[in-house]
Structures are given as C-alpha cells and as structure tokens.
C-alpha positions in Angstrom: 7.9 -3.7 78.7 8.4 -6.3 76.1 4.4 -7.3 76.6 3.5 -3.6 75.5 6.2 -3.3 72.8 4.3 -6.4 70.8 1.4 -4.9 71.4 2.3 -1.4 69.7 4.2 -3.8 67.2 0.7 -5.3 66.2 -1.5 -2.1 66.3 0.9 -0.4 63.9 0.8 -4.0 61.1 -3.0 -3.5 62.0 -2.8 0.1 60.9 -0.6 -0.9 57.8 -2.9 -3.6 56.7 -6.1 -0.8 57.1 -4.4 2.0 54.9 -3.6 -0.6 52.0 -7.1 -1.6 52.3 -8.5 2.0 51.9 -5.4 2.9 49.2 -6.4 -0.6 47.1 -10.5 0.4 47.4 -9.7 3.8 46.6 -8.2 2.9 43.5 -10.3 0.5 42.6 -13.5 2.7 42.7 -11.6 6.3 42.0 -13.0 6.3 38.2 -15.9 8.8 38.0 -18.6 6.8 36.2 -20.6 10.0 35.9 -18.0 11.8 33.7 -18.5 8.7 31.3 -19.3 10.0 27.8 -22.5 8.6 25.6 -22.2 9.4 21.9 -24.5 6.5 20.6 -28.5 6.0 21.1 -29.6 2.6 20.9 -33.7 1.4 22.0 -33.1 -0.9 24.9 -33.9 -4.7 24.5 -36.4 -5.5 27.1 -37.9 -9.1 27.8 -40.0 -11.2 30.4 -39.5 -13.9 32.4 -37.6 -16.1 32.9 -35.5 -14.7 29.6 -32.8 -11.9 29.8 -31.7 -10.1 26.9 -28.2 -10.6 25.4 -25.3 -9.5 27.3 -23.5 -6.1 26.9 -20.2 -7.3 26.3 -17.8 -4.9 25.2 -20.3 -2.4 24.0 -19.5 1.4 24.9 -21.7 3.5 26.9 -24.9 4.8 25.5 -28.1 6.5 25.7 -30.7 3.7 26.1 -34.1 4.6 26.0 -36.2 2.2 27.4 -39.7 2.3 27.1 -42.2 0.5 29.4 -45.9 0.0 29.6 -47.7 0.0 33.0 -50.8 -2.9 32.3 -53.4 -3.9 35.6 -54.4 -7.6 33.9 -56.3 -10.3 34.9 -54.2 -13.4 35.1 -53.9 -17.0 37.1 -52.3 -17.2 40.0 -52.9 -21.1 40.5 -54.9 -23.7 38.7 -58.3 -22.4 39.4 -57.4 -19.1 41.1 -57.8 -15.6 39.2 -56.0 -12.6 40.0 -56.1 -9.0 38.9 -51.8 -8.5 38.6 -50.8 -4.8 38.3 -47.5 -4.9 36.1 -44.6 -3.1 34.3 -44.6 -4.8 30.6 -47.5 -7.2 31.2 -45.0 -9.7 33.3 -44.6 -10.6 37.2 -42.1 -10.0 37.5 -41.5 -6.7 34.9 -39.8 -6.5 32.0 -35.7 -7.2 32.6 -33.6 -4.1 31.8 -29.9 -4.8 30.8 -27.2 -1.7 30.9 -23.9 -0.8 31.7 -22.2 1.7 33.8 -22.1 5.0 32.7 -25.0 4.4 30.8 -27.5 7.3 30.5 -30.9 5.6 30.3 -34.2 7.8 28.9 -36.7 6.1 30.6 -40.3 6.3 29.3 -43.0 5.2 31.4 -46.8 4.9 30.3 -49.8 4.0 32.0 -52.3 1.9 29.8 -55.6 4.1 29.4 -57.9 0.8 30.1 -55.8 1.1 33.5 -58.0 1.6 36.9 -55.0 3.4 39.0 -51.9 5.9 38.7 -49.2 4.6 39.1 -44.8 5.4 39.2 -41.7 3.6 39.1 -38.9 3.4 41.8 -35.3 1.9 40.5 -33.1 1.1 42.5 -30.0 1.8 40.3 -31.0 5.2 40.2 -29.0 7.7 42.2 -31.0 10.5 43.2 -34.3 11.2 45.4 -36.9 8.6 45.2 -34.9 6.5 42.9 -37.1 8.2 40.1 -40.4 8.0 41.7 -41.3 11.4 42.4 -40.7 12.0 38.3 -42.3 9.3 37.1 -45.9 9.3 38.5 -48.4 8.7 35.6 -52.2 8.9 35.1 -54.0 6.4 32.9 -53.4 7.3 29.3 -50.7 9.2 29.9 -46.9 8.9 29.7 -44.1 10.3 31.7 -40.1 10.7 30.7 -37.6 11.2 32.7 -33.5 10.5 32.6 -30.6 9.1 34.6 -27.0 7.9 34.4 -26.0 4.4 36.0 -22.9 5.3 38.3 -22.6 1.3 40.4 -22.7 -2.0 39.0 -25.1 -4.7 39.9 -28.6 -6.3 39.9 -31.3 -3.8 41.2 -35.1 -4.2 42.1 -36.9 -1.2 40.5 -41.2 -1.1 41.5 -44.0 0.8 42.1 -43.7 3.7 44.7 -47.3 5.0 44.6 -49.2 4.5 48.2 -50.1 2.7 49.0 -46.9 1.3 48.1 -47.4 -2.3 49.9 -50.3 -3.3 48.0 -48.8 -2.0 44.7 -45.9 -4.1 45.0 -48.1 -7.0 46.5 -49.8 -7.2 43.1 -46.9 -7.7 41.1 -45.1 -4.5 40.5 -41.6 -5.4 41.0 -38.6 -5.9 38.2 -35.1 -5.9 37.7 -32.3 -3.6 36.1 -29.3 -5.0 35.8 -26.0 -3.0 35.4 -22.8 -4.4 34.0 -19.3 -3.3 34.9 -17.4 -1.7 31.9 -16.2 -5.0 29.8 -19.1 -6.8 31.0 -19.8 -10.0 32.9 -17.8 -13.0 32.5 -19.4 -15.2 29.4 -21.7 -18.0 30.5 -23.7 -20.6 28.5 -27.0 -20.1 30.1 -28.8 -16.6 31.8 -32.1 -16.5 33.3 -34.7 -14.2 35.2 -37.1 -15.5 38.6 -37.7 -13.4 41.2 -39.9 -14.5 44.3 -42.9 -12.9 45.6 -45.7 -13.0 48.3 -49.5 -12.9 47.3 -52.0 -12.0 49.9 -55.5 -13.5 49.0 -59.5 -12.9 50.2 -59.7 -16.6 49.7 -57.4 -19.3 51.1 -54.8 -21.2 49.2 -56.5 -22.9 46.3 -59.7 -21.0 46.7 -61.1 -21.0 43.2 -62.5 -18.0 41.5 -61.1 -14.3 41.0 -59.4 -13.6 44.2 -59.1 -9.9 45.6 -55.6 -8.5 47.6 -56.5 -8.9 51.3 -54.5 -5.8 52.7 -55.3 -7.2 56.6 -52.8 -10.5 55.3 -50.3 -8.4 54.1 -50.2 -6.2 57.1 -49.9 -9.3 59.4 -47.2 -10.6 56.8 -49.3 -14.1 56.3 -49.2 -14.6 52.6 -52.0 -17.5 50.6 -48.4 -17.7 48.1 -45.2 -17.5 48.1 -44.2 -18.2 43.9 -41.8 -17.8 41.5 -42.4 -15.4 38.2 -46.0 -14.8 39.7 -47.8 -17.6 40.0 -47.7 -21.6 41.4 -46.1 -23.5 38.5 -44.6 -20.5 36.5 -41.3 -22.9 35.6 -42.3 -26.2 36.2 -43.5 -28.8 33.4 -42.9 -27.7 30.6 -42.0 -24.4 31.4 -39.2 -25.2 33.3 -35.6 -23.7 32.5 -33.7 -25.7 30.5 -29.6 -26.4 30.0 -27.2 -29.2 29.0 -24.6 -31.1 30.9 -21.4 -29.3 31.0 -22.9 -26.0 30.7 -23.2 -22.7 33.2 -26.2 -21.5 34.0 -26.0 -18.0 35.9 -29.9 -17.4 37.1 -30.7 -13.3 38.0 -32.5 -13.7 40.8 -35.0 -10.9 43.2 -37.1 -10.9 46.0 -39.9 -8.4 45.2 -41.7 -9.1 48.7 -43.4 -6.8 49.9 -42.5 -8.6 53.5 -40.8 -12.0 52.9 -37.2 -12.5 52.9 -36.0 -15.8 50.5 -33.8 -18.3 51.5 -32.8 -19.3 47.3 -31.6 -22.9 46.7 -31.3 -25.5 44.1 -31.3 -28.6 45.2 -28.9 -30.7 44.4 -26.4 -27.8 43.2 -23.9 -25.5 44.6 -23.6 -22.4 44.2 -19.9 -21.6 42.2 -20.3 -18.3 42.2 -23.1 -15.7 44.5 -23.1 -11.7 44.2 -24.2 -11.5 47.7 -27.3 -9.0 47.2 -26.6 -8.5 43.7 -23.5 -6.3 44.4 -20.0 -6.7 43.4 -18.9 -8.9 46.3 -18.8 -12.6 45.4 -18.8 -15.7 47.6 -18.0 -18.9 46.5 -19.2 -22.9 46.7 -22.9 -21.8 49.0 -25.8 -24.1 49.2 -28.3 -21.5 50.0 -28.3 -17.8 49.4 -30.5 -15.2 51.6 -32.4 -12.4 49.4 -34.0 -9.2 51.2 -37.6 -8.4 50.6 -36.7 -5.6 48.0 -33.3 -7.6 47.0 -31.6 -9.6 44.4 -28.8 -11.8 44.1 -26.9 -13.5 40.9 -26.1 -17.1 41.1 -24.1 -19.2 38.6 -23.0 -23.1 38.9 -21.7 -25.5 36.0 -24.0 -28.5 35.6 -22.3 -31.5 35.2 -25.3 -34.0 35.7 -28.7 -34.6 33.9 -31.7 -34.6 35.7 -34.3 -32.3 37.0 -33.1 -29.4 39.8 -35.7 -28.0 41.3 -35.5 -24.3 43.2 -37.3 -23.1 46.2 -37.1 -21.0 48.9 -35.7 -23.1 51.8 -38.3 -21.6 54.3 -39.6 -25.3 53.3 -43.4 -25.0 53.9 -43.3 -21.7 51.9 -42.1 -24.1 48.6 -44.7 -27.1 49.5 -47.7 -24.9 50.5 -47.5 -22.1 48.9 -45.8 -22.1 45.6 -41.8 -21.6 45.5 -40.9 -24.1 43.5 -38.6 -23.9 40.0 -37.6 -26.4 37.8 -34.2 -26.8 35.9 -34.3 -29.3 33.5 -30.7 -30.7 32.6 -30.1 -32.6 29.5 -26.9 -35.0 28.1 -25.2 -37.9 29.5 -25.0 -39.3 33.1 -21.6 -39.1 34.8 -21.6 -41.9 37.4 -18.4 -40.9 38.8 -20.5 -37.3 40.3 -23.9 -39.6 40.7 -24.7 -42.7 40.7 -28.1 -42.5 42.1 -31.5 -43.3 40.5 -33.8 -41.2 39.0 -37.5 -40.6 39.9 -39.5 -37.8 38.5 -42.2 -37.4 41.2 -40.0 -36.4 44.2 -40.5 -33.1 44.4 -44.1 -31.9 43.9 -46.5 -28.9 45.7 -48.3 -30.2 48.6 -51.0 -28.1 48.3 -52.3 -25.8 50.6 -54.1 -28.0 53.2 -53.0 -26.9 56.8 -52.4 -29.4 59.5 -53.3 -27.8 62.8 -52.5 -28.1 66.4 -55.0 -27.9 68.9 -56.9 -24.6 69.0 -56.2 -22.2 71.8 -58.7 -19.5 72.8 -57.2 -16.1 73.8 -59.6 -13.0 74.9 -58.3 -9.8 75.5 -60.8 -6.9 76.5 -60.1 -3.3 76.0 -62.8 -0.5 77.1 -64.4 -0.1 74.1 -65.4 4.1 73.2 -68.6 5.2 74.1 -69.0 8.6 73.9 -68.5 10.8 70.3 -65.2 12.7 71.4 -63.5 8.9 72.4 -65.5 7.6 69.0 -63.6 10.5 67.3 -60.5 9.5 68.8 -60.8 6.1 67.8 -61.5 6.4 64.7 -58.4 9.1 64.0 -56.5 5.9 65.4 -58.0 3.4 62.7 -57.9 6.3 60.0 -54.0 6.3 60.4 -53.7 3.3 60.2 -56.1 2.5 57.3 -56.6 5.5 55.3 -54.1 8.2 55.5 -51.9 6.4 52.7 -54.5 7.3 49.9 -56.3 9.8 51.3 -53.2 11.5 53.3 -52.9 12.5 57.0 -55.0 16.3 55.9 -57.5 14.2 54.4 -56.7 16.0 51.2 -56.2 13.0 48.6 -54.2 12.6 45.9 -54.2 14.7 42.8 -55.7 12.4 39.9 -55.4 9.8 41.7 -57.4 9.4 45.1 -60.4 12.1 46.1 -60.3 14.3 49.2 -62.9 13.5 52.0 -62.2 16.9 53.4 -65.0 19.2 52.5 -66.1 16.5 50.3 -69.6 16.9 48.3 -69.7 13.6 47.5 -69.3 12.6 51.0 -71.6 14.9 52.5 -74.6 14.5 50.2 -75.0 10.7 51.0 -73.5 8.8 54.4 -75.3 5.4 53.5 -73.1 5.3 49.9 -70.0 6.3 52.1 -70.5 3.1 54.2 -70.9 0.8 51.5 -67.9 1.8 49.6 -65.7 1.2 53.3 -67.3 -2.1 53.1 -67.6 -3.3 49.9 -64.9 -1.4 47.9 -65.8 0.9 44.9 -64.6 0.5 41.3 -65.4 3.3 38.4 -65.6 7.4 38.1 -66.7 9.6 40.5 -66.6 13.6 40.2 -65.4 14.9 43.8 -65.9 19.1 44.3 -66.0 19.4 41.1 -63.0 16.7 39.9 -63.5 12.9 37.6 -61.6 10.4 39.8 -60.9 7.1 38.6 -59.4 4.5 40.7 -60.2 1.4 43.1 -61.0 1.7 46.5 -60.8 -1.4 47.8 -63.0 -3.3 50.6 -61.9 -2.1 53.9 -61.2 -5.5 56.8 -63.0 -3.5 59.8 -65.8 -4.3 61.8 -69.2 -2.3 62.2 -67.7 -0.7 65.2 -64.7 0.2 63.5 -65.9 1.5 60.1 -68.5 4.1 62.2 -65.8 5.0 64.1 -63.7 6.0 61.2 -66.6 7.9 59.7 -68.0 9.7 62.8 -63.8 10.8 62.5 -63.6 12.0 59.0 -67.7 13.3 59.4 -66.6 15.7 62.2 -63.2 16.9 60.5 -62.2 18.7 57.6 -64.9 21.2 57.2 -67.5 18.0 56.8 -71.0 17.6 58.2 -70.7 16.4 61.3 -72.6 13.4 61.0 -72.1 10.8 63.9 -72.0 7.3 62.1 -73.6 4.5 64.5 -73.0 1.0 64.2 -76.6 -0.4 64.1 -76.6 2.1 60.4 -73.7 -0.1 59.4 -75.0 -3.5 60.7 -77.7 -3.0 58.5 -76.3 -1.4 55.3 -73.8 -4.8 55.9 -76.6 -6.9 55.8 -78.5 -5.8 52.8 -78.6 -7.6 49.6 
C-alpha cells in the first residue's frame, strides 16, 4: 500500500508543479497586445544588410508606415558570376524592419515599373490569412497598401508568396521584421543583419557569365551556393562586420532557404545568449545554433579577444564550396590569459567549387515509355502538375496580370512551333493572350523532347484547345535549330 501511496504522493506534486506552470504562463502572456493603443505616426527606418536600424527602446506604440520597393536587378553572385536577384529594397536579403508589440504597421508595397513579374509579400509577424500575401499582390507599376497590428515578440522572415513561390524566394526574396517586447531588448554595443540562403544555378559553381535559376536544382534541393547577404564574399575583406574587444555583438540572423536548413556558428565564440528560432525562449553558452529554412534566430556574445571570427554554416562543405562564410573583425588589445595562440590571417578561406568525386556508378531504370495519344495525354497531365500548374494553375486558367491562360488560348492555338520554343528556351517580353497584354518571364523548362510533347499533346487536347498531337521528332528539330 505504501508503494501506491508514493506514487499518488508524486502524481499530485506532478499536478501541482503543471498548474503553476500554466498559472505563471498565463500571467505572463494574459496582456492583450491587440487592445494596445497608437496615437503617434512615425515613417519606419528601414536599412540593408548587414545594418539594423536603431533600437526601439522605450518608445510607445505607433503607427509605422513602412514603405518598400519590389526591384528584379542584375547583381554578382561570385567573382565572375552574374545573377538576376528579385528583391524587397534592392538588398538580399530585404530591407530590415524594426517594431514593437502592439505596433500597427501601414505597410506599403510597390512593384518597380521596369520590373518583369508580379509579385506579394508574406510576413511572418503578421497574424491573419496568408500573413499578408493575399493583400499585397502587386503588378509592375503599381502599389498596394494594406495594415496590421504586431500581437508576439520576436524575429520573423517575411518573403515573396507569389507561385511559384520556390523560385521567388530562390532569387532572393526573403527579409526580416523584427518585433520588440514593450521596453525593448536589452542594450548591446553592436547589432547586425545576415541571413543565409541557397542559389540554384544553370552553370556550375564558378561558372562565369550571367547565370539563370535552374528550377530542376532546386526541386532536387542541390544548390551551386549556399551564401551569406546574397552572394560569396558579402562580409568578408573589407566588408566584414566589425567590433572592439570588450564589446557585445548581438547578430539578427535568418535562413531564407527555400530548402536548406543552417547549422550558424562563429568560430572561436560562444554563444552567451540564442532566441532559439527567433522567439522568446533563450538558451545559454551554445556553440552552434540550428535555423529552419524559413527561420531566424538572434545571437549575442561579448568579445573579449582581437582577431578575425569567421561564421559559416557548420554543414562544412556548404561554407568551403559554396559560399557560407562571414567575417567578424575584432579590434583592441590581446588578452593572453583567454588566448595565447598565434595569429594567421589565411586560415579560413573558400575552397572553391571544385568537386572531388568517387568512382562513378551507373544505374538504369526502365519504365514503359507511352505510346499511344490517350497514355501521351496522361503523361503529360503527370509532367503538367508537376511543372506547370503553379503559374498556369491546375484549370489551365493563369494568373490574372500575371501569367496567361493556355486554356482556349489564341496565342497557343495559332502557332505550335512558337509554343515549343518558349517550353524550351524560356520567353521574356509582352504578349496579348484572348485579348489580354501579359508581361512576365517564362522561364526555360528542364524536360526532354519526349517530355515537352507530352505536355503539349496534354494541354493541346484540353481546355477547349486544338487538339494538336505534339511529336517528338517536331521538338528534336525546333531543339536543334539555330
């Protein structure tokens, strides 16, 4: 009996200790941040990479009206490689946003008229459906405005939510808003903005030249890079991120993806302080912090040595061949009682992207391949869905302003040849569709000949189209002229 008495003893501390934790979380989140009151407006200091704007202290709420500019740019990804970036604010990462709860932010969003695409915004901090995203999708040349009120501290990823919503994010469309709690962060002596992100590339790493988004690499989650602040060197040199001996450094870190998670170090530094995913729980003395795709984190640490830190993701041929690598460049007097070591400044360096292989292995696998139109049809429904129905959408319908119907499409219909070079080759510029001016990029399509007439034979013979049937000698040779 006494065996079962303990037992009940214990259940009943257990049930103790689980109603003060419920009372004690209760009370500490029972404030209504939406009843918060705004009286003041103020325009909202924004600022790119690696720099934040100053802290909120122990401002009250406001109205912050934040206004931000949507810019596709050409811009270098690594020393002889071109990329065309899509961005919020003309950065990769976007422009940092800085706010406190209760805040009610005016958000105005405008798409830059020399830009190819629509495009929307997706924040994180917001609380409601598509974290702003269905209100904020913008034309080029136009601009959209829309409202919310921050109700939870942290650091949030906002980015692009416009399909498809992979590749946007892919080219750089990815920031972060942070929100304060009431009375602000603690005071440090040094803040600054990275966030990591994966680059899919036609070309391999180092390829020279303008490089084009390679949608098959980012399906199969096999990125060229893998940089800081978009691109191989963005804080090195002298770029890096500076502070003094004796001074804390708190670094506002996110993970814009699309598909890699980050493993965020500084070597030779631990972690004092980590917001484990940017939220309000904090863990203490960590050597390496994990960030989801779509994630952030806040770090802070006191320096108390000179030298040069350098940050990478610790997935270690990610920061070698690819890109991850940060510098922090510490300045003052040494302290030989912490180090005593000796100093080199060519340690840590990019390997470059040169690939070391194993032996190659051959594997075959052989699947029937379709052969008569109704299994062609089927087929290419199968490699539509997987290809096409983001832009184009599952009805074949398109986007409104954005991306042109193939159902009952004119344009379609009045010339197949054209419709097979723009699946192979891409297509940049206007078009008028039934009647409609669309103006976007439709890029090159990672299918072979089989594949491509397949697709077409599917979208020929749906939709009210013309029933064409699409062989694959007609794309072998449209492939094959110059």
């Amino acid at each position: 009996m006494t065996k079962y008495k303990n037992n009940d003893h214990s259940k009943q501390k257990m049930a103790l200790a689980f109603c003060l934790i419920i009372i004690l979380f209760t009370n500490c989140n029972n404030k209504n941040t939406s009843k918060i009151k705004t009286t003041e407006t103020a325009i909202a200091e924004l600022t790119n990479p690696p720099f934040v704007p100053i802290p909120i202290g122990n401002r009250a709420a406001m109205k912050l009206v934040v206004s931000m500019e949507i810019i596709e740019k050409e811009g270098e990804l690594a020393d002889g490689v071109r990329y065309i970036y899509w961005t919020f604010g003309g950065s990769v990462p976007g422009s940092f946003i800085r706010s406190r709860v209760g805040d009610e932010i005016e958000f105005h969003l405008k798409n830059n008229p020399e830009n190819k695409l629509p495009h929307n915004i997706d924040l994180n901090a917001v609380t409601g459906p598509g974290g702003g995203a269905a209100s904020s999708f913008v034309a080029p040349g136009h601009e959209v405005v829309f409202s919310f009120k921050v109700l939870n501290q942290g650091l949030f990823v906002y980015h692009c939510a416009t399909a498809p919503v992979g590749m946007h994010i892919a080219n750089g469309m990815y920031g972060l808003i942070l929100v304060e709690p009431e009375g602000g962060l603690t005071p440090v002596d040094k803040e600054y903005y990275i966030m990591q992100g994966d680059f899919y590339t036609k070309g391999s790493n180092g390829a020279k030249g303008l490089q084009q988004f390679d949608m098959a690499k980012a399906i199969k989650e096999e990125p060229d890079y893998v940089v800081f602040n978009g691109k191989v060197g963005s804080l090195t040199g002298d770029n890096a991120i500076t502070a003094n001996v004796g001074e804390t450094v708190r670094l506002f870190v996110g993970n814009g993806g699309p598909n890699l998670v980050s493993s965020f170090h500084v070597i030779g530094e631990i972690f004092d302080n980590v917001n484990i995913e940017g939220g309000s729980l904090i863990n203490h003395n960590v050597q390496t912090t994990l960030i989801p795709a779509g994630g952030s984190t806040i770090v802070d640490f006191k320096v108390e040595v000179p030298g040069t830190f350098i940050l990478v993701d610790n997935s270690i041929f990610r920061t070698f061949n690819k890109g991850s690598l940060a510098m922090l460049k510490v300045s003052g007097n040494a302290n030989k009682n912490i180090f005593s070591g000796e100093k080199y400044d060519t340690v840590y360096h990019p390997e470059g992207g040169t690939i070391q292989e194993m032996p190659a292995y051959t594997y075959e696998t052989k699947t029937p391949k379709p052969t008569t139109l109704k299994e062609r049809i089927a087929e290419g429904q199968s490699i539509y869905n997987n290809n096409c129905f983001a832009c184009h959408q599952i009805t074949g319908l398109g986007l409104p302003n954005a991306f042109p119907p193939l159902a009952n499409s004119d344009y379609l219909n009045k010339d197949a040849n054209r419709a097979i070079d723009f699946v192979l080759k891409g297509h940049s510029g206007e078009i008028r569709v039934n009647g409609k001016k669309y103006n976007s990029v439709m890029t090159a399509q990672v299918l072979n000949d089989e594949e491509i007439a397949n697709v077409l034979t599917f979208v020929y013979n749906n939709w009210g189209n013309s029933k064409k049937d699409i062989s694959t000698q007609l794309v072998s040779k449209i492939r094959n002229m110059k």
